[in-house]
ZAMARGU-4260 file (C-alpha; in steps of 0.2 Angstrom, whole numbers, plus 5000, padded with zeros to 4 digits):
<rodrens>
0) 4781/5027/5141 | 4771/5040/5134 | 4773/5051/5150 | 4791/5047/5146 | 4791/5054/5128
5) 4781/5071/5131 | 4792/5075/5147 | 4806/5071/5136 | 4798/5080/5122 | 4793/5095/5133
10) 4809/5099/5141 | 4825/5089/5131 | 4817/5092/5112 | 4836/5089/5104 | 4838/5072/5113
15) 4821/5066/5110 | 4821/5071/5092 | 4839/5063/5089 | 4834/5049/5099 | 4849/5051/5107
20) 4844/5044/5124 | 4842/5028/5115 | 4855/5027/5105 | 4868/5032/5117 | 4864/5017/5129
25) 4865/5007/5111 | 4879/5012/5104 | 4888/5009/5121 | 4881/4991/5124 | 4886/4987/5105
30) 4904/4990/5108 | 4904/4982/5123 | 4897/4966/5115 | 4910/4966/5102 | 4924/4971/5113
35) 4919/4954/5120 | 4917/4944/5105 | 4934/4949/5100 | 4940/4944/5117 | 4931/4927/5117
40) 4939/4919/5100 | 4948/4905/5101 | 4965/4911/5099 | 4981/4900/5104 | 4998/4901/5102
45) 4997/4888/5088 | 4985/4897/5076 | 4987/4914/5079 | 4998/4917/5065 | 4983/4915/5052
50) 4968/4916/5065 | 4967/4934/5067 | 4968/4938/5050 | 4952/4927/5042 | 4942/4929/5058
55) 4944/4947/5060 | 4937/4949/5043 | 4920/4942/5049 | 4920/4951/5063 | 4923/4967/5053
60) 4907/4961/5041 | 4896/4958/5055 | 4901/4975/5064 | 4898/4984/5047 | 4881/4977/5043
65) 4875/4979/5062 | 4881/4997/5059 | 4872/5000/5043 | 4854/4992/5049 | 4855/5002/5066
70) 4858/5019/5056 | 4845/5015/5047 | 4833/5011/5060 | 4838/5028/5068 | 4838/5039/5052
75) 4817/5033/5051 | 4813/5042/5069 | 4827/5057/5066 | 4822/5062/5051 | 4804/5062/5050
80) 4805/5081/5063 | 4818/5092/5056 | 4816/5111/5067 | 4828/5117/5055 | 4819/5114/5037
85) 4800/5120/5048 | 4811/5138/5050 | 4807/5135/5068 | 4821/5149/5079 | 4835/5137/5085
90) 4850/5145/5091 | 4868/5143/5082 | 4873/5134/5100 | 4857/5120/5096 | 4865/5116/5080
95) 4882/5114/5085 | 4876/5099/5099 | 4862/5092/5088 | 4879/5089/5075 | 4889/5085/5093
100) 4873/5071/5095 | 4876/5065/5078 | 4893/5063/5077 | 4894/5053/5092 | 4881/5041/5087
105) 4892/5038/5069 | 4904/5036/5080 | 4898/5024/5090 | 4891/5015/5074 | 4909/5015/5067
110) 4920/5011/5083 | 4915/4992/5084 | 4928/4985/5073 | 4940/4996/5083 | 4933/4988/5098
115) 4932/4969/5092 | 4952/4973/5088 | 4957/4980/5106 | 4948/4965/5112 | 4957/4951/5101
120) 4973/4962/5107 | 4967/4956/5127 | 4967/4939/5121 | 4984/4938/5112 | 4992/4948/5126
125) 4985/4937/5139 | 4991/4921/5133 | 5008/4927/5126 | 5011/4935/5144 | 5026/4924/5147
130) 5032/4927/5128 | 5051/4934/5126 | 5052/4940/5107 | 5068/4946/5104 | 5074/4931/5113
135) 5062/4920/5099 | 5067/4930/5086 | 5083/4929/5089 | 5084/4910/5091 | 5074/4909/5074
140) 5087/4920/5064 | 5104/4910/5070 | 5097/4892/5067 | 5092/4899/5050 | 5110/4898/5047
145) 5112/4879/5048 | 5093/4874/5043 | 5093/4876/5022 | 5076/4882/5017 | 5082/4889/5002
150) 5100/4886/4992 | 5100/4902/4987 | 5103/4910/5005 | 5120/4901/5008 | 5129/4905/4989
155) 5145/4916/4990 | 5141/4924/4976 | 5127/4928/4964 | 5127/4935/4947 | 5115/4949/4943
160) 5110/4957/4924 | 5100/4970/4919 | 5083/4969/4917 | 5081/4977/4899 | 5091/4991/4891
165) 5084/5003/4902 | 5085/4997/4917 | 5094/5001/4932 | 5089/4987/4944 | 5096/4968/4943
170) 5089/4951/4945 | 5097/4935/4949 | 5104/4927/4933 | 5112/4909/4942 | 5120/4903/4956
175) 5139/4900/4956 | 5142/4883/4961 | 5147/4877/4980 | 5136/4881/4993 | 5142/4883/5011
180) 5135/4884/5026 | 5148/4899/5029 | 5141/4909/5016 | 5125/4910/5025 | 5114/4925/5019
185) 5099/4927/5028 | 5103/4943/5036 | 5106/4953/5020 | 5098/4961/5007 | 5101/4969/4992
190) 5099/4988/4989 | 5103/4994/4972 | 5119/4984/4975 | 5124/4987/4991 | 5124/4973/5002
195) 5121/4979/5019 | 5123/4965/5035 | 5107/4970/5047 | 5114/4955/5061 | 5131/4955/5060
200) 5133/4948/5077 | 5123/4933/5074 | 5132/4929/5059 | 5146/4929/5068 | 5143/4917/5082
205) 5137/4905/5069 | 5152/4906/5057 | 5163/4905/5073 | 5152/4888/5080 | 5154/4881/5061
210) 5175/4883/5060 | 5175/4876/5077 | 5164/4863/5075 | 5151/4866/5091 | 5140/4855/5086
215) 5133/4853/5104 | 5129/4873/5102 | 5122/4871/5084 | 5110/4855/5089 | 5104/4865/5105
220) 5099/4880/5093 | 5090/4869/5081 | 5078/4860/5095 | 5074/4877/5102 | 5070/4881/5084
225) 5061/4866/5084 | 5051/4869/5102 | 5045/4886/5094 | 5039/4879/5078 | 5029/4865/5089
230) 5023/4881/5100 | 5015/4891/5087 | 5008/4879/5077 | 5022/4872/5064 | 5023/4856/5060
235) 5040/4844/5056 | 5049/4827/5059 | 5068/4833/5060 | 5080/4824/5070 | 5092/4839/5072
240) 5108/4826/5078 | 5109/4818/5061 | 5106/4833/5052 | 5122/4842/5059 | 5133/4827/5058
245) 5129/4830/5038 | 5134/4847/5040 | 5152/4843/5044 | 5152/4829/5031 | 5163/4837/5024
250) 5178/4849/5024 | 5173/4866/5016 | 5154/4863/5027 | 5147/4861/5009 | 5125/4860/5009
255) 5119/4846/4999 | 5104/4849/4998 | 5087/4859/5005 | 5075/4853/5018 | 5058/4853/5012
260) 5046/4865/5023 | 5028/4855/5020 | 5025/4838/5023 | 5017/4834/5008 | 5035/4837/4999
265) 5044/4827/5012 | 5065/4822/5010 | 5060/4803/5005 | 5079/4802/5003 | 5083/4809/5022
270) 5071/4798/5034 | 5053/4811/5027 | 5062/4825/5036 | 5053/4843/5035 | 5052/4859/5044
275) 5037/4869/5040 | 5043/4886/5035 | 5051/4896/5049 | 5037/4911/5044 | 5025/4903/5052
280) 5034/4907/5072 | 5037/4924/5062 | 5021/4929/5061 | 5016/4923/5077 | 5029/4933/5086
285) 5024/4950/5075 | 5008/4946/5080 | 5011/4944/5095 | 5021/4962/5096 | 5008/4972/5087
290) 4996/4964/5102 | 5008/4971/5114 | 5009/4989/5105 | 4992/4990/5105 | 4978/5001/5094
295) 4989/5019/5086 | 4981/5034/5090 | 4979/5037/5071 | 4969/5022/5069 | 4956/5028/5078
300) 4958/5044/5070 | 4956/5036/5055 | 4939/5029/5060 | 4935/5045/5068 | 4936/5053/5052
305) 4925/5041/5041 | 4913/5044/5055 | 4914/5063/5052 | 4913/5061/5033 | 4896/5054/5038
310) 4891/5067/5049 | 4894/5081/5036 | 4882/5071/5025 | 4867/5068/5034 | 4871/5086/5044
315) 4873/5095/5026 | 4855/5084/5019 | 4846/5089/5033 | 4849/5107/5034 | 4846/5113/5017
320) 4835/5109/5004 | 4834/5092/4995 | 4835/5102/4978 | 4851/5112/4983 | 4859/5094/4990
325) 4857/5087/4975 | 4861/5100/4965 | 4878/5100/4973 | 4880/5081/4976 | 4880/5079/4956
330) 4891/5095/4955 | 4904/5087/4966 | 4903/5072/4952 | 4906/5082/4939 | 4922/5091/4944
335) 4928/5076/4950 | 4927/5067/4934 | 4933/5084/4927 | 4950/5083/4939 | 4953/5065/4935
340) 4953/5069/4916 | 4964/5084/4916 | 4976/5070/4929 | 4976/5058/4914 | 4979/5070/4900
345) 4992/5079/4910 | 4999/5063/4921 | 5002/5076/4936 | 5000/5072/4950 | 4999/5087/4961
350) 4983/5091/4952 | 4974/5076/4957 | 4982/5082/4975 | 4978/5099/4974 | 4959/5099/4969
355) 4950/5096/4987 | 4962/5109/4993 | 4956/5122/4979 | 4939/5118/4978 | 4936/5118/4996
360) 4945/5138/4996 | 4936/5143/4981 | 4919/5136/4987 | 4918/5142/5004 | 4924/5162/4997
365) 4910/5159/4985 | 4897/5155/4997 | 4903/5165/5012 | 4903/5181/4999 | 4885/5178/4994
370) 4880/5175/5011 | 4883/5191/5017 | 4880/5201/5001 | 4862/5191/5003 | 4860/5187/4983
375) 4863/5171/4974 | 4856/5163/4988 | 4855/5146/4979 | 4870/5148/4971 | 4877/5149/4988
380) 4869/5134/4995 | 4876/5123/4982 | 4894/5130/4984 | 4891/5128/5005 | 4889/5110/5002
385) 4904/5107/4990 | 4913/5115/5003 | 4906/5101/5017 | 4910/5088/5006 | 4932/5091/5003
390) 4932/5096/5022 | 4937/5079/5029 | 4951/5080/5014 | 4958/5096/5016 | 4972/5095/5026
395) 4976/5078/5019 | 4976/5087/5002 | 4991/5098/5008 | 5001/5087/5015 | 5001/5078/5000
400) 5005/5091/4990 | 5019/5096/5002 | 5026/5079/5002 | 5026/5077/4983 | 5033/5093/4978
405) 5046/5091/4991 | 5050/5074/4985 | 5055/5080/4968 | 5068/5090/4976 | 5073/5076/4987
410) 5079/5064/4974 | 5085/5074/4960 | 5100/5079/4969 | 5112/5069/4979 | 5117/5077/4990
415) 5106/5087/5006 | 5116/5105/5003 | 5110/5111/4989 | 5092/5112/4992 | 5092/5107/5010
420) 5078/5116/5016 | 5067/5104/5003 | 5073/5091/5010 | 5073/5094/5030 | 5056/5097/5025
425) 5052/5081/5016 | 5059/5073/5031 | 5049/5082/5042 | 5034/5078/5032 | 5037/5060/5030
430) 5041/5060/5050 | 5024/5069/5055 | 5012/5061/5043 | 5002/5051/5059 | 4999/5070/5065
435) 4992/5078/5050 | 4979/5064/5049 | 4975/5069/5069 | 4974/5087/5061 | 4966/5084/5049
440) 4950/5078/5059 | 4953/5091/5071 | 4953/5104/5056 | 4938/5097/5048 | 4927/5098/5066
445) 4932/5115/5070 | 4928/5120/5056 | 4912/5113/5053 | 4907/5119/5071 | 4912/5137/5070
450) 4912/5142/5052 | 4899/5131/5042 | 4886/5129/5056 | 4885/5149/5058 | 4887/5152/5037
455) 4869/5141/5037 | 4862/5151/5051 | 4865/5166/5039 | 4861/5158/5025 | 4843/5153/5030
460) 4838/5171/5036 | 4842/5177/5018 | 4828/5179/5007 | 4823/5167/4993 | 4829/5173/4973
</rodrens>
């Protein structure tokens, strides 16, 4: 081993110094690992609509606190030799790869939850392979129409009142009397009083089985209800023959009363009947969809870019002196509790937006200008860092400074022709938001590798004030 370590010494110094030989073969067999365990859980069709939630939060605990004790056993060994700090000559093409080295390891650190989520996706998708969802969904949503969860789906009418005096919206003030399975409502919602029908068809088929009295169809749809809430999980005692006899009671199809969805709040009146809430399947199939869509490319951008905020961190510490790092680090507090009062005396927004995106401009000229000049060379330093820290916002500061100014142009006037171009570009923005989080990483690592990497190079050679 200690032939190994002064061969590696000797001829690969940046890989024995990051340790990167062992960490590599780490970080790889940790996501393994946790690909696996997220593979193995117990998932079924009965208790996937609430296992992946409480499970995945442990998983995400345990890959977060492996994470944090691995970083730390690896910042003992790489930070006790730092080259840069003992003014040793290292090329600008040796810093760019020791910051390639380091962001892979975060990333590596980082990427376990990810992994642990892609394999729980295996899982779901390879028991749910013989899962229609549109078909389930569908099946749910029309014998919803003659299963009463709630009264208040199946009024004709309700009557609304503003909230206070000033107001726009409604709420529901009462029910008119005489609740009818025709008056079914499920498939509607209410926008600023519009009432806009999202499955005409469905409602349909049901109003036409109700006037002419299917009963065979409606009885079939409520057992294949039932069959789904027995597959994922729900639990009832229904007998769906009686319960459409009751429908057609009477004349006008009149509901008499709801069925209870638990079984601690049983009908006593109708045999203990219940049917757990028809959510329960819901959640299952959108599960079961997300499974089948898989990990977006933004999530793992996302990760990607907490791993670079990292990076920038223990790169920016370990390439400048601990006096200047700190010097900036409470800089960077003070301005930030500086924008967040100006935001609460002036209640704008676009300032809150706009500050990464000004003191990242501001603070890169500023160092840049005494880099080269070769004065203020711990003024400088400090302003370097700031700049390090807003990177990973940047581009997210502008797009939201883009979306919100356009905004106010989107909603103040009616119609798209008067200031069209705000809003074509609103809609744009709101369209492309996925893309300026990939951009905003790609931004943040070109830059670091191209324009703060050499900016230290020249700022080291300068000499001291």
């Amino acid at each position: 081993m200690k032939k190994f370590n002064n061969w590696m010494l000797t001829n690969h110094p940046l890989i024995w110094n990051t340790r990167f030989h062992i960490m590599l073969p780490l970080v790889i067999l940790l996501n393994i690992i946790f690909f696996f365990w997220g593979y193995c859980q117990d998932i079924t069709l009965k208790n996937i609509s609430y296992f992946h939630y409480y499970q995945f939060g442990f998983i995400n605990g345990v890959a977060i606190l492996v994470g944090i004790m691995t970083m730390l056993l690896w910042l003992i060994f790489y930070l006790r030799h730092n080259a840069f700090k003992a003014l040793l000559p290292l090329s600008m093409f040796h810093l760019q790869k020791e910051f390639a080295i380091v962001l892979i390891i975060f990333l590596g650190l980082i990427f376990p939850i990810m992994i642990a989520h892609k394999g729980m996706n295996y899982k779901i998708n390879r028991i749910s392979k013989s899962v229609n969802t549109p078909k389930e969904k569908r099946i749910i949503f029309l014998a919803q129409h003659f299963l009463p969860f709630e009264l208040g789906r199946f009024n004709a009418k309700k009557v609304y009142q503003p909230g206070n005096d000033n107001d726009t919206g409604r709420f529901e003030q009462g029910m008119i009397p005489g609740v009818s399975y025709l008056n079914y409502r499920g498939s509607e919602y209410y926008n600023e009083g519009y009432i806009i029908d999202k499955d005409s068809l469905l409602d349909i088929k049901a109003i036409s089985w109700l006037k002419d009295h299917r009963k065979d169809s409606i009885i079939t749809y409520i057992d294949k209800y039932l069959q789904l809430c027995k597959k994922y999980g729900g639990e009832y005692k229904f007998n769906s023959t009686a319960h459409v006899s009751s429908i057609f009671s009477t004349t006008d199809l009149l509901v008499k009363e709801e069925i209870p969805t638990d079984k601690y709040d049983k009908d006593e009146k109708v045999n203990n009947r219940y049917i757990q809430t028809p959510y329960v399947s819901l959640n299952a199939i959108e599960e079961i969809t997300d499974a089948r869509k898989g990990l977006k490319l933004e999530q793992y951008f996302a990760c990607a870019i907490v791993a670079l905020g990292f990076c920038f961190v223990l790169f920016s510490f370990r390439i400048t002196p601990i006096k200047t790092w700190i010097s900036a680090i409470v800089m960077a507090v003070i301005l930030t509790v500086g924008t967040v009062t100006l935001y609460i005396v002036s209640n704008n927004e676009r300032i809150l937006i706009l500050s990464p995106v000004v003191l990242a401009v501001a603070s890169l000229c500023i160092s840049a200008g005494s880099i080269f000049q070769k004065k203020r060379k711990y003024l400088a330093g400090v302003t370097y860092l700031l700049t390090w820290i807003v990177l990973p916002f940047f581009v997210l500061a502008v797009y939201g400074f883009l979306y919100e100014y356009t905004q106010y142009g989107y909603y103040e006037d009616v119609t798209y022709i008067k200031n069209g171009f705000t809003h074509q570009m609103h809609d744009w923005l709101k369209d492309n938001d996925k893309n300026f989080l990939i951009a905003n990483f790609i931004f943040a690592l070109l830059m670091a590798l191209f324009v703060m990497i050499p900016l230290i190079k020249k700022w080291r050679a300068n000499p001291e004030e």
